[in-house]
N, C-alpha and C positions, 0 to 999 in steps of 0.2 A: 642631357640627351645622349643615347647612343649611336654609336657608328659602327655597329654589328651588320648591317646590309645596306648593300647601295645605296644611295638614294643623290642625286645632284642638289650639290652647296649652293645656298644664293649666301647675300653678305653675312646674315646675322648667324646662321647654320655655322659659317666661314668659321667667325671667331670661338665661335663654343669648341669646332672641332680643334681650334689652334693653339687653345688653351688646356684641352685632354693631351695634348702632344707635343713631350719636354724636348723631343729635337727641332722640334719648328718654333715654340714658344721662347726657347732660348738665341733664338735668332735674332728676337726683338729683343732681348733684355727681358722679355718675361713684361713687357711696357704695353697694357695695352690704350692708354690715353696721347689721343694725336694720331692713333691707326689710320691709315691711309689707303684706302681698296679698290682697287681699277680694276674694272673684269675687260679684256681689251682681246679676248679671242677672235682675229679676222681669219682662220684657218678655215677650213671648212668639217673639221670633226669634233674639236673640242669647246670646253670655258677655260680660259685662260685668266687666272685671277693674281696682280699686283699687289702686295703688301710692304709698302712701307712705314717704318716707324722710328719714331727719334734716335733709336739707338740700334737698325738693323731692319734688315730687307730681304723678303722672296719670293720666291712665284707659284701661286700654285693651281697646277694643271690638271683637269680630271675629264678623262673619256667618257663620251656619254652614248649609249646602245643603239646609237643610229647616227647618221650622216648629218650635221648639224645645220649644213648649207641648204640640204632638202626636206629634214623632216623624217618624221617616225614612217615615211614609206617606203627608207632606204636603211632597214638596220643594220649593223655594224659592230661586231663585237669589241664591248670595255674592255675585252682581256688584251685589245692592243699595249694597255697603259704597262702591262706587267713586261710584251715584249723591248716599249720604249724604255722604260726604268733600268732594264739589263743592258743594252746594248748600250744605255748612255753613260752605265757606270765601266763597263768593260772598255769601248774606245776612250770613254776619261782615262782611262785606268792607262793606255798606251798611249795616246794623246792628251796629256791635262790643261796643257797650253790653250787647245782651242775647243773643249768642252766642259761647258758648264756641269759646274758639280752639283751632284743629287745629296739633299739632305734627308730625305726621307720617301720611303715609298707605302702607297697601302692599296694591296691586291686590293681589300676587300672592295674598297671605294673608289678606284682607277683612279687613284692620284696619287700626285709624283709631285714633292716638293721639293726647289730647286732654286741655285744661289739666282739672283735676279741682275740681268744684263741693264747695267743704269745707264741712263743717256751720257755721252752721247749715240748712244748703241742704238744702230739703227738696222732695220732689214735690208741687208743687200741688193735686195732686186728695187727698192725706193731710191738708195744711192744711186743707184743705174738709170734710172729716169731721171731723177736729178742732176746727172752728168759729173758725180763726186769722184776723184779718182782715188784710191786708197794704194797704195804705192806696193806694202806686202801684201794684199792678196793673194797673187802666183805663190808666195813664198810659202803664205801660213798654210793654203788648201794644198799646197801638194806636198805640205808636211804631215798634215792631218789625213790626205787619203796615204800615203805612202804606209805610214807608221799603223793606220784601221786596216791598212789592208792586207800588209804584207804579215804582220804579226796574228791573222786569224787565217790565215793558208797553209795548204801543208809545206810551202818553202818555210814554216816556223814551226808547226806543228808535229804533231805526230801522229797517226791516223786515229788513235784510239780516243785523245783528246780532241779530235775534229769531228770526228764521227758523234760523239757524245752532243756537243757542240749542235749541230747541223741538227741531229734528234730533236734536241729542247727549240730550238727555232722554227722547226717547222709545224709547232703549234701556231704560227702567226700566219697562215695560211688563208685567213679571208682575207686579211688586209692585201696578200700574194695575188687572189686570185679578182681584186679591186683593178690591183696595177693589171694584167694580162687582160683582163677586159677596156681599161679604159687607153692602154699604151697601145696594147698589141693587137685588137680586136674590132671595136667600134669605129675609129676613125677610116677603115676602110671597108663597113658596110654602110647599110640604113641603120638608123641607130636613132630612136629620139631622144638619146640624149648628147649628139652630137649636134654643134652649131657652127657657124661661120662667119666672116662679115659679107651678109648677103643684101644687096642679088652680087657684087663684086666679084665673090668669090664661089658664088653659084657652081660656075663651069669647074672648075679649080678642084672643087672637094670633090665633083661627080669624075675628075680625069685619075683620083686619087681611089676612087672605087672600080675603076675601070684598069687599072693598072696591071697585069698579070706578074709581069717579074720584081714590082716591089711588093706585091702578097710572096711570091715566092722566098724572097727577101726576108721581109717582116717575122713569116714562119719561123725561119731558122734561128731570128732570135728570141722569138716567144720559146723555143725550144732549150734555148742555151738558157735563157733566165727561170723558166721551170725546173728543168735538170740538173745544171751549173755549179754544183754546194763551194764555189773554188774561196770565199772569203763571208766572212759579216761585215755584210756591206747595209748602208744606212739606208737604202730603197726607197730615197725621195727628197735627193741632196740636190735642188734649185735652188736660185738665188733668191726665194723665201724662206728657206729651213736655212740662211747663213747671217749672223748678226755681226755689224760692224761699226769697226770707228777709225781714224786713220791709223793707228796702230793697234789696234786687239782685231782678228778674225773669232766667232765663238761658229760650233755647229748644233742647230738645235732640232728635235722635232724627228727621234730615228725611229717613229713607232712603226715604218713600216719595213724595219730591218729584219733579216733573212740572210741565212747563207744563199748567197749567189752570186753570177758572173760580177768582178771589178769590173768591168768597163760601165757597169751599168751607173754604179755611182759617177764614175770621173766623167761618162759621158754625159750624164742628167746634169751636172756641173757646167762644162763644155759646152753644151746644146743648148744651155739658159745664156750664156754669155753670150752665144752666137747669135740669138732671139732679140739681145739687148743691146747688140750693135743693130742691126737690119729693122731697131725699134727706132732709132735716134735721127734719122731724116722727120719723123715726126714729132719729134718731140725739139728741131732745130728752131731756133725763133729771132726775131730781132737781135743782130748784135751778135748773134752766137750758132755759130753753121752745125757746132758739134765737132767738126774735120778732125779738129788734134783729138777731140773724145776719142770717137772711132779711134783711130790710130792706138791708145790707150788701151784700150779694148781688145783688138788686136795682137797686142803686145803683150795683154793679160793671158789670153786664149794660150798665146804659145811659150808662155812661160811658165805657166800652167802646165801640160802635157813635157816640156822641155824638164824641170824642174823635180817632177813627178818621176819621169825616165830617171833621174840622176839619183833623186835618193832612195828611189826603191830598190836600185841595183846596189848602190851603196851597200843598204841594210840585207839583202842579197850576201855580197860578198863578206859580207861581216859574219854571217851567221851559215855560214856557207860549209861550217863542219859541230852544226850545232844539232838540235833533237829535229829537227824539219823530216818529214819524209818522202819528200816529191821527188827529191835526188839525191841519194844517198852517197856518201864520199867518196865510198869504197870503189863504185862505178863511174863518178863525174869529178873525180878529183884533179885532174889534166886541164889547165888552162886554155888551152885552144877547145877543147869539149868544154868547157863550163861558159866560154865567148859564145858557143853557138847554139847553145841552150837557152843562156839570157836573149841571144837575140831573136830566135825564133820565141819565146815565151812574150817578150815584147811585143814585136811585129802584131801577133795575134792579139794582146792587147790592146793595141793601139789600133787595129781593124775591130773590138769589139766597141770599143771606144767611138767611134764613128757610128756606126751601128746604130747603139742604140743611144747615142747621143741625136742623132738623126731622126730615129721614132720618138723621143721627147718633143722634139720640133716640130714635128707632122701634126702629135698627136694635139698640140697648143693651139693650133691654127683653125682647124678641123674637128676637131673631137669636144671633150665634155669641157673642162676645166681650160681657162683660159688664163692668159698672163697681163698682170696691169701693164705693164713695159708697150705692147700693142692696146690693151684695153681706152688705155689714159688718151690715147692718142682721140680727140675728138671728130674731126673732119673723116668719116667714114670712109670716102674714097684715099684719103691719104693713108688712112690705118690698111687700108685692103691692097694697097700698092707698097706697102711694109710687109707685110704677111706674105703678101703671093712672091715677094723674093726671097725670104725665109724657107717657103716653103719650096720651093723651087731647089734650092740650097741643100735643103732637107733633103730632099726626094733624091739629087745626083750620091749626094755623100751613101745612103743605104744602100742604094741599085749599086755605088761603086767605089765602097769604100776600102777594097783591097788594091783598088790601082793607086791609091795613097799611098806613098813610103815616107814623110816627114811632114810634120804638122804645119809649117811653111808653107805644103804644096795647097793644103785645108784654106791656109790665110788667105793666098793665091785665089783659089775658089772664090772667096766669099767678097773679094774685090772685082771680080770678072759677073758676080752676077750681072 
């Protein structure tokens, strides 16, 4: 059979296509007796297909022309798969530690074949419910945004390579204009695709559509992530696009990468962690309060942002009289101008960081797409007394996230709910 135009793999399709293709087929040893094939897509866009075999494993992923969660009433461009493929080989390419490698991509058929994260590799946001602590996390994610972020800015680049850059990305523009409706848009109108845990949080979601100065708020950042080209950033790095074990962090799932504002990744990062402590009073049981969890958690959150500060300025200072053209040597070569550079370039990030770490929070609570971390939680009134502090949380940090100066004072916050 041919694979000349589209068409979605079930199993048998699977192996015929695995077998016209010596870069995947040599993955297994070319072995196809004892194949092993899980289609295990819980995302809401793709099929997600597992292959293992006696002598070798991978995964393969293929976008399908509509929103999978809802059906062909929500189409969705495949050509996501082409922007995912790029961006996973490019931050592999600067990060290889914690992105799985692509063995094979095919425009035609929105599949991206890809080494296969084996157990114990599990999804982040499941460890989180489960109360698993993983000790590098801070370490590995604020290696993995530092090293994505800083090396597709113009503190690394040069305008003419950014600019190219930002062109070819901004074909990915429906997946763009997904986020702006579901982050920045619905959660503070009527919306029927917006829910809540109701009637609990009935009043809660209407004080969120009655709010004037977090629309005000909200604007400026739908404005900065529309306009923003400041990095290729992965545009939907929660604690489901992150696969772990107690020592490997992997990042998966960048299809809806775009040049735009950093905070928005470190904050979608930050704002799921925040979701997954203010989750764990409900998920506390016999025997086990959670108390030290939290604290862990906590301690993740600002070593995280802590961690992040340290090696971005690092790679900052390193490359500080390299091809980058944000600040050229010639004018920023003075140490006390290059302290007050980084720090206001900081500060701003770490208020975009809040930001729009903040509307990821809102928009979980209230809006379309929800997070298992409160979902799992069964006793409705307990899951909606989980949320309304979140959101609560949520709502100060946006409306006031420039009166922050140190992610401490954030922690602070979210113990004083």
């Amino acid at each position: 059979m041919s694979f000349s135009e589209f068409r979605p793999l079930d199993e048998n399709s699977l192996i015929e296509y695995i077998k016209a293709t010596p870069s995947l087929s040599s993955k297994i040893g070319h072995n196809y007796d004892g194949l092993k094939i899980k289609e295990v897509g819980d995302g809401n866009l793709n099929f997600v297909h597992i292959i293992v075999g006696p002598s070798g494993s991978f995964v393969i992923k293929q976008a399908l022309p509509y929103i999978r969660c809802i059906g062909e009433s929500w189409p969705m461009t495949k050509e996501r798969a082409y922007f995912e493929a790029v961006a996973l080989k490019q931050h592999g390419g600067l990060c290889p530690e914690h992105v799985p490698e692509v063995y094979h991509f095919d425009r035609t058929m929105s599949l991206i074949g890809m080494r296969y994260l084996e157990p114990p590799h599990i999804i982040l946001r499941k460890g989180l419910i489960a109360g698993i602590e993983y000790p590098l996390l801070a370490e590995h994610m604020s290696e993995y945004m530092a090293k994505t972020l800083f090396c597709t800015s113009l503190l690394y680049q040069s305008t003419t390579e950014h600019k190219r850059a930002v062109a070819e990305f901004c074909g990915n523009v429906e997946l763009c204009r997904l986020t702006e409706q579901v982050v920045f848009s619905d959660p503070y109108k009527v919306s029927e695709y917006n829910r809540w845990t109701s009637p609990y949080l009935d009043r809660d979601a209407e004080t969120v559509r009655e709010d004037n100065l977090l629309k005000i708020e909200v604007a400026e950042l739908k404005s900065k992530f529309c306009e923003r080209a400041q990095a290729l950033i992965h545009g939907d790095l929660h604690t489901g696009s992150v696969m772990v074990t107690p020592d490997s962090t992997q990042v998966i799932d960048p299809e809806f990468a775009f040049y735009g504002p950093m905070g928005f990744d470190i904050g979608a990062f930050v704002g799921n962690l925040i979701l997954a402590f203010f989750a764990q009073d409900g998920h506390a049981g016999q025997g086990n309060d959670r108390k030290s969890y939290k604290e862990w958690i906590l301690k993740t959150i600002e070593d995280t942002w802590n961690l992040f500060h340290q090696k971005f300025t690092a790679l900052w200072d390193e490359h500080k009289n390299g091809s980058g053209e944000a600040y050229l040597p010639a004018i920023y070569n003075n140490p006390e101008l290059q302290k007050l550079i980084q720090e206001k370039y900081m500060k701003e990030l770490f208020h975009d960081t809040l930001g729009f770490g903040a509307a990821k929070m809102i928009r979980r609570i209230v809006g379309v797409a929800h997070v298992e971390d409160f979902e799992s939680i069964k006793e409705a009134n307990i899951r909606a007394d989980c949320e309304r502090r979140a959101l609560e949380l949520g709502k100060t940090l946006l409306k006031r996230r420039r009166e922050f100066v140190s992610i401490s004072e954030v922690i602070s916050a979210m113990k004083h709910v």
